[in-house]
C-alpha positions as CSV (number, residue, x, y, z in Angstrom):
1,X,19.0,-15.7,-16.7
2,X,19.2,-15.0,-13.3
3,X,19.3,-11.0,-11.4
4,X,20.1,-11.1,-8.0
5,X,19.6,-8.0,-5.5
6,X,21.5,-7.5,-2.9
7,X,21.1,-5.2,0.5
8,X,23.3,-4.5,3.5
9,X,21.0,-4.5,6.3
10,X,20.3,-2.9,8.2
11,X,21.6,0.2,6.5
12,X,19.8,-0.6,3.7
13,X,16.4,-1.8,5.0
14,X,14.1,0.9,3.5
15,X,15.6,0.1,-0.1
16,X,15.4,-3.8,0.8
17,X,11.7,-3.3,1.8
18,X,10.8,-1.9,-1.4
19,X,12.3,-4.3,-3.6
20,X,10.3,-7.0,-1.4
21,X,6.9,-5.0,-1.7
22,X,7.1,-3.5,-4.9
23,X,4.6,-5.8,-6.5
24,X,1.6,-4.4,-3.7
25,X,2.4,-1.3,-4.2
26,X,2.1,-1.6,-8.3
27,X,-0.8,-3.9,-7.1
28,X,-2.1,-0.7,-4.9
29,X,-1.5,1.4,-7.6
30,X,-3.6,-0.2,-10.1
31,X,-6.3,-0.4,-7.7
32,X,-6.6,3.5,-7.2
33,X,-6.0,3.8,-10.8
34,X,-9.3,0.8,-11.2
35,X,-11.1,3.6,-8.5
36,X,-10.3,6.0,-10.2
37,X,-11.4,5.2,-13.5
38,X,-14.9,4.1,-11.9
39,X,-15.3,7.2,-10.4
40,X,-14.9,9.0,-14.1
41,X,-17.0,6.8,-15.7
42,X,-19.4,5.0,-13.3
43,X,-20.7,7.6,-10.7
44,X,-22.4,10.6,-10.8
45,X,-20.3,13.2,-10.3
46,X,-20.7,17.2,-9.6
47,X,-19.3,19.3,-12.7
48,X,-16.3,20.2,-10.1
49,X,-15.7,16.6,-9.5
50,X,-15.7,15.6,-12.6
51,X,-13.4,18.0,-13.3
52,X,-10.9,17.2,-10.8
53,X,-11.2,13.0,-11.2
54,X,-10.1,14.2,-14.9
55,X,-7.3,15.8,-13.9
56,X,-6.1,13.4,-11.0
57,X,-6.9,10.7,-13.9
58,X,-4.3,13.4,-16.6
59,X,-1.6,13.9,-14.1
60,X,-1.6,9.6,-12.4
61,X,-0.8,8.8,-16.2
62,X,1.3,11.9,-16.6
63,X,3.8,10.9,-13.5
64,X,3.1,6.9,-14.4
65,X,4.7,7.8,-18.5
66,X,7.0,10.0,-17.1
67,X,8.5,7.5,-14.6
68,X,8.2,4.8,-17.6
69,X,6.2,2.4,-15.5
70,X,2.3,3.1,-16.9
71,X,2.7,-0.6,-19.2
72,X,3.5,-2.2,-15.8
73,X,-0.4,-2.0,-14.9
């Protein structure tokens, strides 16, 4: 099986661009969501910090469900 994508540059560079780099940016992704997960678990954080890495941590897997690509990292 073969999918082939096709662009019409340069009107559609930004969408071509995307396609090409989507793998670092899941790559990217993953690493904030690796920092992330440190930060909750690893370091010593103030009770308002915690707080907030809890709910950065809530809403990243909220939007990542949501947008049906969380099993992608």
């Amino acid at each position: 099986m073969k999918a082939i994508l096709e662009f019409s540059l340069p009107e559609e560079q930004v969408n071509f661009d995307l396609a090409v780099k989507a793998s670092e940016i899941l790559l990217a992704l993953s690493d904030f969501r690796t920092w992330l997960r440190s930060q909750r678990k690893y370091t010593e954080l103030e009770d308002l910090e915690y707080k907030f890495a809890n709910k950065a941590w809530d809403e990243l897997h909220r939007i990542l469900n949501e947008r049906g690509i969380e099993d992608l990292l």
